[in-house]
C-alpha positions as CSV (number, residue, x, y, z in Angstrom):
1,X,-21.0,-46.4,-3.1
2,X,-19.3,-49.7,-2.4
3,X,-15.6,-50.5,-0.3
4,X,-14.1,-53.9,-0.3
5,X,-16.1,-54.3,2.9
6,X,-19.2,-51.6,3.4
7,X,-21.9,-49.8,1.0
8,X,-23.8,-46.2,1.5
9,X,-25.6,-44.0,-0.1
10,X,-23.7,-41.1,-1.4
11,X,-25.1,-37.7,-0.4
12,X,-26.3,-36.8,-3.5
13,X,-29.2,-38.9,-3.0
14,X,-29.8,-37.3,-0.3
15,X,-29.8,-33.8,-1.8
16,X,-31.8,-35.6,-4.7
17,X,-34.8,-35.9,-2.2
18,X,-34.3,-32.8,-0.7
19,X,-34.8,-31.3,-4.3
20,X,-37.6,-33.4,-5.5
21,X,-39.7,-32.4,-2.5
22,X,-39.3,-29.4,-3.5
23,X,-39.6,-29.4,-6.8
24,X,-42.6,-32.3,-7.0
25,X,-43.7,-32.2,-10.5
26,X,-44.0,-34.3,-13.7
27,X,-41.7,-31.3,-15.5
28,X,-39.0,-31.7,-13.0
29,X,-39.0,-35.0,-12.6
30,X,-38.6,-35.7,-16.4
31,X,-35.8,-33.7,-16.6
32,X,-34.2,-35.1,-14.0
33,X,-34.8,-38.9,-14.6
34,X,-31.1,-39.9,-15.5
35,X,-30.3,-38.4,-12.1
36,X,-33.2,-40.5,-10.6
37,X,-32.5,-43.0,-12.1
38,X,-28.4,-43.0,-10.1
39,X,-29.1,-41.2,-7.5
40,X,-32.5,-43.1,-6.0
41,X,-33.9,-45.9,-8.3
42,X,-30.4,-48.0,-8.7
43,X,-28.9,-47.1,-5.0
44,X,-32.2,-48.1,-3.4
45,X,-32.5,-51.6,-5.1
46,X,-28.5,-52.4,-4.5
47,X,-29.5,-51.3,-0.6
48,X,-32.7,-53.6,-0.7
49,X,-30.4,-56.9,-2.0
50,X,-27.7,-56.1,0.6
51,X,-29.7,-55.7,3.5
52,X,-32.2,-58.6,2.5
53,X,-29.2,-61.0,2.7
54,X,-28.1,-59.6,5.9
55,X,-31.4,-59.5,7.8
56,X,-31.6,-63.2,6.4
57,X,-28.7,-64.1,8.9
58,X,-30.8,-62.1,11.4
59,X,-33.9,-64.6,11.3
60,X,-31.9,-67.4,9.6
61,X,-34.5,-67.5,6.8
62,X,-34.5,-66.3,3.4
63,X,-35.6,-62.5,2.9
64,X,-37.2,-60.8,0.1
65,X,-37.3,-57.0,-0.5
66,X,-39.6,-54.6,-2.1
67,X,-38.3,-51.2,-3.0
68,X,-41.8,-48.5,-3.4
69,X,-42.6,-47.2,-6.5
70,X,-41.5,-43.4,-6.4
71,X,-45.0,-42.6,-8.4
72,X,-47.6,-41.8,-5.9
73,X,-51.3,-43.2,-6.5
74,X,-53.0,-39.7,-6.0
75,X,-56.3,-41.5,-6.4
76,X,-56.1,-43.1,-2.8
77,X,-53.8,-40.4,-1.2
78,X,-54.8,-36.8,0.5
79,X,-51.3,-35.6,-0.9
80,X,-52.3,-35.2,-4.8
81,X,-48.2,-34.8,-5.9
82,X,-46.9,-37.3,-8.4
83,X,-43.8,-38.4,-6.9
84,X,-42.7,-39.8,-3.0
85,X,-39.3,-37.9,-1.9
86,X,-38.1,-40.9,-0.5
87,X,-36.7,-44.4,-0.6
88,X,-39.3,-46.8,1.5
89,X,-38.0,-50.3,1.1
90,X,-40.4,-53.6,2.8
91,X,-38.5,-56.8,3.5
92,X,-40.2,-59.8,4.1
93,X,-39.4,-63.7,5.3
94,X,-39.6,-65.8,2.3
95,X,-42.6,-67.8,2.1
96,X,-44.6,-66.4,4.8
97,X,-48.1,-65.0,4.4
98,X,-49.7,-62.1,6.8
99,X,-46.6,-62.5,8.6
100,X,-44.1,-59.3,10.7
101,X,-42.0,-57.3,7.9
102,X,-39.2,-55.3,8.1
103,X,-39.5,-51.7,7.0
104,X,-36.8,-49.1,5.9
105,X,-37.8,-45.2,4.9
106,X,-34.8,-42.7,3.8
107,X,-36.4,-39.4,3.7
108,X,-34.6,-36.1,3.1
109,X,-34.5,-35.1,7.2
110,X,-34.6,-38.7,8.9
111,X,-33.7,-42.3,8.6
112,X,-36.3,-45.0,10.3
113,X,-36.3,-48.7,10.6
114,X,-39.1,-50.8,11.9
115,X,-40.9,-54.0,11.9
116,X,-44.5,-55.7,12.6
117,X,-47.8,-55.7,10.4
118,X,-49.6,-52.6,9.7
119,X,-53.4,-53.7,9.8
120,X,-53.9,-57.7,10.6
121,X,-56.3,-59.8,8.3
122,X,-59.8,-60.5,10.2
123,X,-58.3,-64.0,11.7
124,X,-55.0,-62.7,12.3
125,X,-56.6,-59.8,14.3
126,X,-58.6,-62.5,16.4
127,X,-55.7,-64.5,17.1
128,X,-53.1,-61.5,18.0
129,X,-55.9,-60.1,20.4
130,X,-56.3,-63.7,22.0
131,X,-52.6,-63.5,22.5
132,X,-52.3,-60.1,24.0
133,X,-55.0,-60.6,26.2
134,X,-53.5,-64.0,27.4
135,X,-50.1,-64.8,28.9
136,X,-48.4,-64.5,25.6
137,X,-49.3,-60.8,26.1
138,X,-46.9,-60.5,28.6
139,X,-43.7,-61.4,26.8
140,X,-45.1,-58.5,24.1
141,X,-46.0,-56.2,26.5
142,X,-42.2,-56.9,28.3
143,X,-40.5,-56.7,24.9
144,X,-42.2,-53.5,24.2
145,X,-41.3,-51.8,27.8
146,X,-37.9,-52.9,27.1
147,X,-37.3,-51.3,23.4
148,X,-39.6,-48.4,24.0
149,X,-37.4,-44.8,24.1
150,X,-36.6,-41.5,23.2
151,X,-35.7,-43.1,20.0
152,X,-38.0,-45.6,19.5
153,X,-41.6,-45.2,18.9
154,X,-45.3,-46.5,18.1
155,X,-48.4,-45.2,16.7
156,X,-51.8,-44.2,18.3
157,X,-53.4,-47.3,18.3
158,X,-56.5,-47.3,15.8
159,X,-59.5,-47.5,18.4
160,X,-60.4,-45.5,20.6
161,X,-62.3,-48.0,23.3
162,X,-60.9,-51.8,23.2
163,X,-63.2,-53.9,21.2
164,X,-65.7,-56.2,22.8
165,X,-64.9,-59.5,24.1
166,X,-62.5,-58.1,26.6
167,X,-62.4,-55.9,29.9
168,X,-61.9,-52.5,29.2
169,X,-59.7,-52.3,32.2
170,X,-56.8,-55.1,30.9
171,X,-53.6,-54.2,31.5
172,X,-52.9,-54.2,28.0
173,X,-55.6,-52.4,26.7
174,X,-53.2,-49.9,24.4
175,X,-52.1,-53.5,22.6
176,X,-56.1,-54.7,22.5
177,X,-57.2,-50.8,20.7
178,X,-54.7,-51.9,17.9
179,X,-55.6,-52.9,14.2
180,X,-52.0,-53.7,13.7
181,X,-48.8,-53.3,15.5
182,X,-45.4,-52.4,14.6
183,X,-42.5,-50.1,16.3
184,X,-39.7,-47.8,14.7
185,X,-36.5,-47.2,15.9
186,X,-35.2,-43.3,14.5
187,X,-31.8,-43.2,13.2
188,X,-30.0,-40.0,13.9
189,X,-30.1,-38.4,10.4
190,X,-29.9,-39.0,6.7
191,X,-25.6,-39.1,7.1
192,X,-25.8,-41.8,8.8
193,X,-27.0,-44.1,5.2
194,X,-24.4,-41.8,3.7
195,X,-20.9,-42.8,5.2
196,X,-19.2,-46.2,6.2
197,X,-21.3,-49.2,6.3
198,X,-24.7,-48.2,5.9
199,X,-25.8,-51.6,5.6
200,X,-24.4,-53.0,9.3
201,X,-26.2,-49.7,10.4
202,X,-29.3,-50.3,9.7
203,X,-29.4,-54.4,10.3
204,X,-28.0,-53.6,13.9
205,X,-31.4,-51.3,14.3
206,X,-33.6,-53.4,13.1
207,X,-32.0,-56.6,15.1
208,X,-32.6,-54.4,18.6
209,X,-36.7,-54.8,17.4
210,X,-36.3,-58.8,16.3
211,X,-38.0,-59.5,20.0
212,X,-41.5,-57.7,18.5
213,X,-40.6,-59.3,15.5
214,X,-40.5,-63.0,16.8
215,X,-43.5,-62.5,18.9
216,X,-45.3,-62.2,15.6
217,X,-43.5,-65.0,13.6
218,X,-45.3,-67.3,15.8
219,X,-49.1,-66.7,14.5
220,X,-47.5,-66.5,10.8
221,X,-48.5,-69.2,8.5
222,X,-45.7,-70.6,6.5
């Protein structure tokens, strides 16, 4: 839905997901493709364009978006249904390998935003576990303390024992056990992408995690 000055999803797409998660087959889904095709395909790419532009005023760099295919590849996936109930959208700085992304998942209960790099290339895990273990570790570990709520979250890190090379007593030990690092902020709900500016929403959340995100921009290659 668009205003002379803001853009949100309309519920229906909500209520779309809601009903494709619950009705998660190829029958369905063909039956129900025009409405896809409104409701989640053409809302989701006008939401990546708009927001792109605006998180490039963030980093004051060019952004490009990626909007995930609803088909799931059951070959590589534990959950064998054909189709993702949601809108999962990746931006990215223009131009920059291995770099932090911005991340943006609509799902029927909950909205999320995030940023950072899933798993790290073998170089680029070398370098950000020289960093954390060194003083620029500090400013992470600080930005992290600071963002880190109720409302704002990380995963378990990927190992269980940080890898060799370092003390296994460093004060940043939880950063050294991860593979990859990157932290989401929970939004309150689905309405919230569904009335008044939907866009300014979401930028403001992910601009609260820009600290994490900087802290990464400076090992990217450009």
């Amino acid at each position: 839905m668009t205003t002379m000055d803001a853009w949100h999803f309309l519920p229906e797409t909500v209520a779309f997901l809601r009903e494709l998660r619950e009705n998660n087959d190829k029958e369905w889904f063909t039956a129900n493709r025009d409405r896809y095709e409104a409701l989640m395909k053409q809302p989701g790419e006008v939401f990546a364009s708009l927001v792109g532009d605006a998180l490039a005023g963030v980093i004051d760099q060019p952004v490009k978006s990626k909007v995930f295919r609803v088909h799931r590849d059951v070959r590589f996936s534990k959950d064998k249904t054909p189709y993702k109930p949601h809108i999962h959208i990746l931006f990215a700085p223009s131009g920059v390998e291995g770099g932090p992304k911005w991340f943006f998942g609509l799902e029927p209960d909950r909205v999320a935003v995030g940023t950072g790099v899933f798993t790290f290339e073998k170089e680029a895990l070398i370098r950000y576990r020289d960093r954390v273990a060194g003083e620029d570790g500090e400013a992470l570990q600080a930005a992290l303390d600071r963002l880190l709520n109720e409302n704002t979250y990380m995963y378990d890190p990927a190992l269980k024992r940080v890898p060799s090379g370092y003390p296994s007593d460093h004060p940043r030990a939880e950063l050294l056990r991860r593979k990859g690092i990157a932290i989401w902020s929970r939004l309150e709900g689905p309405d919230v992408v569904t009335s008044g500016d939907a866009v300014a929403t979401v930028v403001a959340a992910q601009a609260r995690l820009k600290p994490v995100f900087d802290w990464l921009m400076q090992d990217a290659e450009g």
